[in-house]
N, C-alpha and C positions, 0 to 999 in steps of 0.2 A: 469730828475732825475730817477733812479733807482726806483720800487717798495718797493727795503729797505730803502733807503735811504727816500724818500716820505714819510713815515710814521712810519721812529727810530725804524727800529725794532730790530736791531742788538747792543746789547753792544761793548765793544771797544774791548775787550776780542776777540767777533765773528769776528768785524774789521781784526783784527790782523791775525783770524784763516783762514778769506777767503781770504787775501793778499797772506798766502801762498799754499793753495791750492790753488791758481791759477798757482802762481809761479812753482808749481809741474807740473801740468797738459802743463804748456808751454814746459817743457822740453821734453815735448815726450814719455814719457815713459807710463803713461797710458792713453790710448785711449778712454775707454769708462768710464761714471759716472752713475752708479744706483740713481737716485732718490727717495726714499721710503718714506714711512708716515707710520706709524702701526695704523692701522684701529679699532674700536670698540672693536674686537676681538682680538686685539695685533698682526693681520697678518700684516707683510710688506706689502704692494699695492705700484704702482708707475709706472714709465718708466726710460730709458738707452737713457742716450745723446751722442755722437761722446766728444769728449775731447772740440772741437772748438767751438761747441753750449755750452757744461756745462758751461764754464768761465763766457759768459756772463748770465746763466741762474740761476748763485749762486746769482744775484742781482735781477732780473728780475722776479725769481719764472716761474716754470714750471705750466701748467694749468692738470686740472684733474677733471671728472666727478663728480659732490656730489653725483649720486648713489652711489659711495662705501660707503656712509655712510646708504645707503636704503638696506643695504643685510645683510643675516642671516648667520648663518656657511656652509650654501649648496649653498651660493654665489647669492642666492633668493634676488630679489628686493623685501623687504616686506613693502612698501612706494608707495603710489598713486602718482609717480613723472609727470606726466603729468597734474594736478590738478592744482588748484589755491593753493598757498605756496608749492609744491610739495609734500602733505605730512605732513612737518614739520611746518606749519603756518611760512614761512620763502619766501620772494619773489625770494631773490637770490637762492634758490635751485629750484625751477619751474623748468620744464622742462628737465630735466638733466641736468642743466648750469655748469657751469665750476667754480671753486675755485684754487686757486694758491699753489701748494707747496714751500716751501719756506725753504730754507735748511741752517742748523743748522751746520754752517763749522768744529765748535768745534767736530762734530761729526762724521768726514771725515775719512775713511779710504780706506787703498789699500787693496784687498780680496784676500787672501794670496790662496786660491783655482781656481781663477777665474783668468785668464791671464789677463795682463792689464786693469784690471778694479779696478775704485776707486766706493765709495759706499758714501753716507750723506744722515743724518735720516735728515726728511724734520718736518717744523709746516705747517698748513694750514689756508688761510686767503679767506674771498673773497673779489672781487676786492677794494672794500671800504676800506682794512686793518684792516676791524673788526678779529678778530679772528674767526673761524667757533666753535658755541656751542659744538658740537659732535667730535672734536677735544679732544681726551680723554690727550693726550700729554701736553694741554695746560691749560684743565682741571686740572691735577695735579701741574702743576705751579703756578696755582692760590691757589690750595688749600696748598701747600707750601709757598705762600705768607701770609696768614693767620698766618702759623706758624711761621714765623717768627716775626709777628707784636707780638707775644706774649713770643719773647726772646728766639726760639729754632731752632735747625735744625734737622732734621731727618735722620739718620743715620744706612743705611741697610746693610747686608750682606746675600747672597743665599744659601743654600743648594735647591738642586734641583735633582729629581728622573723623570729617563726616559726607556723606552725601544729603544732596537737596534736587529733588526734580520734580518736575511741573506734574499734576496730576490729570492722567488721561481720562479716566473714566474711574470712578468709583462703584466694587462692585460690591453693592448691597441689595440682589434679590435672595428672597430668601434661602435659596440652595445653595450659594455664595456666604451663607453664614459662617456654617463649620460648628465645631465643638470642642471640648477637653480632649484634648487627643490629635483632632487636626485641625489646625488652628483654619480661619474661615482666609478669602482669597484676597490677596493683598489689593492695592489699587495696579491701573496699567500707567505705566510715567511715562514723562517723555525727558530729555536732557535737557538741562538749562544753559550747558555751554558744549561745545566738544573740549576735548581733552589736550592735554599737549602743550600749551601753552606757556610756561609756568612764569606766572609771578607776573605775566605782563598786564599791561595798564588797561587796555581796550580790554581784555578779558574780565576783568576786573569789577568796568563800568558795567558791562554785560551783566552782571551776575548784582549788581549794586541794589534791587530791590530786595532782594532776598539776606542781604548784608548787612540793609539799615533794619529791619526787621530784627533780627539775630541783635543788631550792636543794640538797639532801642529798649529790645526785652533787657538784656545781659544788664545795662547800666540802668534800667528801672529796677533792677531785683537788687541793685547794689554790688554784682560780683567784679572783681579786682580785671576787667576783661582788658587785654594790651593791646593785641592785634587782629588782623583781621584777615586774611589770605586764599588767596584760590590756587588748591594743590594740584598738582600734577594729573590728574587725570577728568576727567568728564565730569563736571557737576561736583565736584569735590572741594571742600572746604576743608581750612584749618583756624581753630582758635586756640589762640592763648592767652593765659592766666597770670596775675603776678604771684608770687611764691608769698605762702602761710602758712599758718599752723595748720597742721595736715587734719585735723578735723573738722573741723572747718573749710579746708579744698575739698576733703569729700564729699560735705553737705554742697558742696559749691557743685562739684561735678552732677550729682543726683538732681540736681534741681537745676540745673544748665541744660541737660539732655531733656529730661519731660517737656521743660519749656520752650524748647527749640520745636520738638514736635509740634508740641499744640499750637504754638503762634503759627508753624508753618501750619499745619493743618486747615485755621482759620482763615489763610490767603489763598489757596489752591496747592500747594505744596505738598509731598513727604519728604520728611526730613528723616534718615534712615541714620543710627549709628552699628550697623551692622556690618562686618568688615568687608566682605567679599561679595557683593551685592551681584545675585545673577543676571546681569545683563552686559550685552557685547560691548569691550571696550572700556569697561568699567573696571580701573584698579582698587587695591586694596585699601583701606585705612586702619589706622595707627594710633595708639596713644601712649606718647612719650610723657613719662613722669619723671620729674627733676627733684631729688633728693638732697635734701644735708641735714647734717644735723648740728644743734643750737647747744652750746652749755646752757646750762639752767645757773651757774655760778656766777658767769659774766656776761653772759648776752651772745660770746662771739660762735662765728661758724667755726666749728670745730675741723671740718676739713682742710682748711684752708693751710696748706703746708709753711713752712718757716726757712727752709732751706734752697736755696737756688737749685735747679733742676729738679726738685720736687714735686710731683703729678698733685699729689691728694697728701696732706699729716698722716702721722700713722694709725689715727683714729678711723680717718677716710681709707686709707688703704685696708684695714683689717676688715672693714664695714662691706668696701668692694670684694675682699675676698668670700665674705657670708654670701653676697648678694650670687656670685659666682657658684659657690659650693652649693647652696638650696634652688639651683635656676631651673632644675628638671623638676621637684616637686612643688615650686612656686608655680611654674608654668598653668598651672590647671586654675589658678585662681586669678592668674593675668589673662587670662586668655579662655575660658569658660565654655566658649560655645564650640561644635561642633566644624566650624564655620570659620572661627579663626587661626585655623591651624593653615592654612591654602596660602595664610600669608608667610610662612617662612620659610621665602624660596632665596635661594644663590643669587646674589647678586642684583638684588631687588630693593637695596634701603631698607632690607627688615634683617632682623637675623636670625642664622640658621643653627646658630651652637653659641656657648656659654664663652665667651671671650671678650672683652674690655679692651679697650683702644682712647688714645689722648686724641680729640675732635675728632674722631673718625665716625660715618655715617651707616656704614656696613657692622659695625660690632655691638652686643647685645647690651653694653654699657658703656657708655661715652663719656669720656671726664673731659671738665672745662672746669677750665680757668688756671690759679697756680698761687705762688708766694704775693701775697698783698691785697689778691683779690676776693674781696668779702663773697663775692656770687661764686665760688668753687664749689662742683656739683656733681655728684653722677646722673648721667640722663639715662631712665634704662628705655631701653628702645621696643621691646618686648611684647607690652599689653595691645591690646584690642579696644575699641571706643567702647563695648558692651559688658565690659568688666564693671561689676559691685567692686566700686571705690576701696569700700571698708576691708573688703578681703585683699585686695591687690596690695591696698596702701600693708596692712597686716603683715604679709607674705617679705614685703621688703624689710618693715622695723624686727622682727625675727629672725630671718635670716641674715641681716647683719646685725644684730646682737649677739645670733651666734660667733659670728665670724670677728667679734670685738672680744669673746671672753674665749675665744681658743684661737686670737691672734694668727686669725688665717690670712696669708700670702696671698696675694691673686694673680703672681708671675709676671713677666714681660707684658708691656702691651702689644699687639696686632696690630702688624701694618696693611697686611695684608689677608682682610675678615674672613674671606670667603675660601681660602688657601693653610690657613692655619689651623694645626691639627690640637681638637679643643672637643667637649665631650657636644654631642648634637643635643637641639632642643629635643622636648619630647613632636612626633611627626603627626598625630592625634591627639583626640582627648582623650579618647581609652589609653593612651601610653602615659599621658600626662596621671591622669588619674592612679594609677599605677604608682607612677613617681611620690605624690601625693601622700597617699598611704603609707609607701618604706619609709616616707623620710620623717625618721625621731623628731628635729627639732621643732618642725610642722605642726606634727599631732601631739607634741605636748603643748606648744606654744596655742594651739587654737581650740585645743581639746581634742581626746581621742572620739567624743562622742558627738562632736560636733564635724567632725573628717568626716566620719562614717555618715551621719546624717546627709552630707553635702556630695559625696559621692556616690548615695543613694539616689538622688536626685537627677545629679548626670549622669547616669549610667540608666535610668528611664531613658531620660533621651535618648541616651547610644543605642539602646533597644528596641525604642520605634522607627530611628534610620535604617538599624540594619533590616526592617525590614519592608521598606522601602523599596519598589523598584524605579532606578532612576532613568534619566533619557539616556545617560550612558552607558547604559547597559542595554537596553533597547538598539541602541547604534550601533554597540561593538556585537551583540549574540543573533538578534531576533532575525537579519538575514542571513548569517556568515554559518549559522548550524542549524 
């Protein structure tokens, strides 16, 4: 028997979907099969089979290092893998041993950039069939299983802000390489628009190769893509998503960003979803995720209130209140990198504390719509474009599950975001991370061992910045003392 077959791991659904990607792959037409997994950090990682290896390896599961779960964003092993449990108090990861990917056929597609090549987002097991903990993919399956034992589904849709600029020079000589630890030198860009603009038309057309590129990929891959938009500052872009089952937007989102890169990559482009990008002039981006949740009973959106002057049902309102209550130990899974904290300044369209407002742009959750309308929603305003989907999307159906079974309040809304006295985001990752940890619902909901695992991680990084010397410290000491 089979590896799936051995231990059921496939619905009938997947059955179906890997009968005919194989059926595909026999005709000849694409050669090679990306095997990928998105890592802790929502990076793809994986390897590329010949067409006549994948067939039999959609059953079989592909083998793969557990370091990738031992690295930081500079690709750093931050894990004593050579140790007894390698690290993780875990036997099967010792050593650098091997765990199986294991690919998710439903999730098969041909890479409308990449010649003969098909692509499936993979789960990871080790050989036992256990599920591997650090497995964030699988993680949020669980934690979606939860929600449903309680009569609901979750129900996402993307807006999502990125930069794109023209590539000046690529630097790949060898000393420009780098390594584990400091990662090598990025390219030098140049802007594809100035800034300022927003939403006009001639800006627009400006910016239009780089747009049909982006729309051509997105609607080869099949994802649900709406719009198309040039944000407010320099070379900044926004897309959005239609709303779905939120496993699904997140495979959506994971596979939207790698793809943006690489097609820009191949025209002269970087396509950056990192928020605060060091160069002059350059704003922030953002990713807004829109929430609701679905009865599993009847289909309908359950936020959607029944009463005239009714924000959200009381389902939505209690839901808002968790999303409220957990928004300081959420924060570190919204918002992850070092990097994204620069965005939560006063009065900037991001926010700065835990507060809720009806269409309001300045407050950390924004509810739309009302009595009638099936699209009633909370948008939280909060994440970073470089957030792992699975942990973000996670950090929301938790926190408000909490907030639905101790029928938390989420008070008045904010008229005015940045004046309203409300508990402040966390101002770091080391504060958020903090947050992280004290917060119960958190670390039952995702595991205590799986918290500590992941702030083991970030807290590598916080350790190689602090020590770090940066230009601004250079400016403000190296003449003044």
């Amino acid at each position: 028997m089979s590896f799936v077959d051995r231990f059921g791991l496939w619905s009938e659904a997947q059955q179906q979907a890997a009968r005919d990607v194989v059926a595909a792959l026999e005709q000849g037409a694409i050669e090679v099969v990306r095997f990928s997994f998105p890592d802790q950090h929502g990076i793809l990682r994986g390897k590329t089979l010949v067409a006549s290896e994948a067939i039999g390896a959609l059953r079989s599961g592909v083998t793969i290092t557990t370091t990738m779960f031992a690295k930081d964003t500079s690709h750093r092993t931050v894990f004593p893998v050579f140790t007894s449990g390698g690290g993780f108090s875990r036997p099967e990861m010792q050593g650098a041993a091997d765990v199986l990917m294991v690919a998710d056929p439903l999730t098969f597609k041909v890479l409308p950039w990449a010649p003969n090549t098909g692509w499936v987002l993979c789960d990871t097991y080790f050989q036992s069939g256990v599920p591997v903990p650090f497995d964030t993919r699988q993680l949020f399956r669980k934690v979606l299983g939860g929600l449903a034992d309680t009569g609901f589904e979750l129900v996402t849709g993307l807006e999502v802000e990125c930069h794109v600029f023209k590539v000046a020079q690529h630097h790949m000589l060898p000393q420009d390489a780098g390594q584990p630890g400091r990662p090598g030198m990025p390219p030098d860009v140049e802007l594809m628009s100035h800034g300022y603009q927003y939403l006009t038309e001639i800006r627009y057309d400006a910016m239009d190769e780089v747009m049909e590129l982006v729309r051509k990929t997105a609607q080869g891959l099949e994802l649900p893509l709406r719009s198309l938009e040039v944000e407010f500052g320099p070379s900044q872009f926004e897309f959005t998503f239609a709303p779905g089952q939120a496993l699904k937007t997140a495979d959506d989102m994971i596979l939207f960003r790698s793809a943006v890169k690489q097609v820009c990559r191949r025209h002269g482009f970087h396509a950056t979803f990192m928020c605060r990008p060091r160069i002059p002039n350059v704003v922030s981006s953002g990713w807004h995720l829109h929430q609701s949740l679905r009865s599993l009973a009847d289909g309908r959106n359950a936020f959607v209130p029944t009463e005239a002057g009714q924000d959200l049902s009381a389902t939505g309102r209690h839901y808002l209140g968790g999303l409220l209550a957990h928004a300081c130990g959420a924060a570190a899974l919204s918002t992850p990198t070092l990097n994204g904290y620069k965005r939560y300044q006063p009065y900037s369209l991001a926010p700065d504390r835990a507060i809720w407002g009806r269409d309001n742009r300045g407050v950390m959750l924004r509810v739309l719509g009302g009595v009638g309308d099936a699209a009633t929603r909370i948008e939280n305003r909060v994440g970073e474009p470089a957030a792992n989907p699975y942990l973000y999307f996670a950090s929301q159906v938790l926190s408000g599950m909490d907030g639905l079974a101790r029928r938390t309040e989420p008070g008045p809304s904010a008229d005015v975001p940045y004046e309203t006295a409300a508990a402040s985001l966390p101002r770091t990752l080391g504060e958020a991370l903090q947050c992280l940890r004290g917060d119960e619902c958190l670390r039952e909901g995702l595991g205590e061992g799986f918290v500590d695992y992941f702030c083991h991680v970030k807290e590598a990084e916080i350790a190689r910045f602090n020590l770090e010397v940066s230009e601004w410290e250079q400016r403000e000491y190296f003449d003044m003392f």
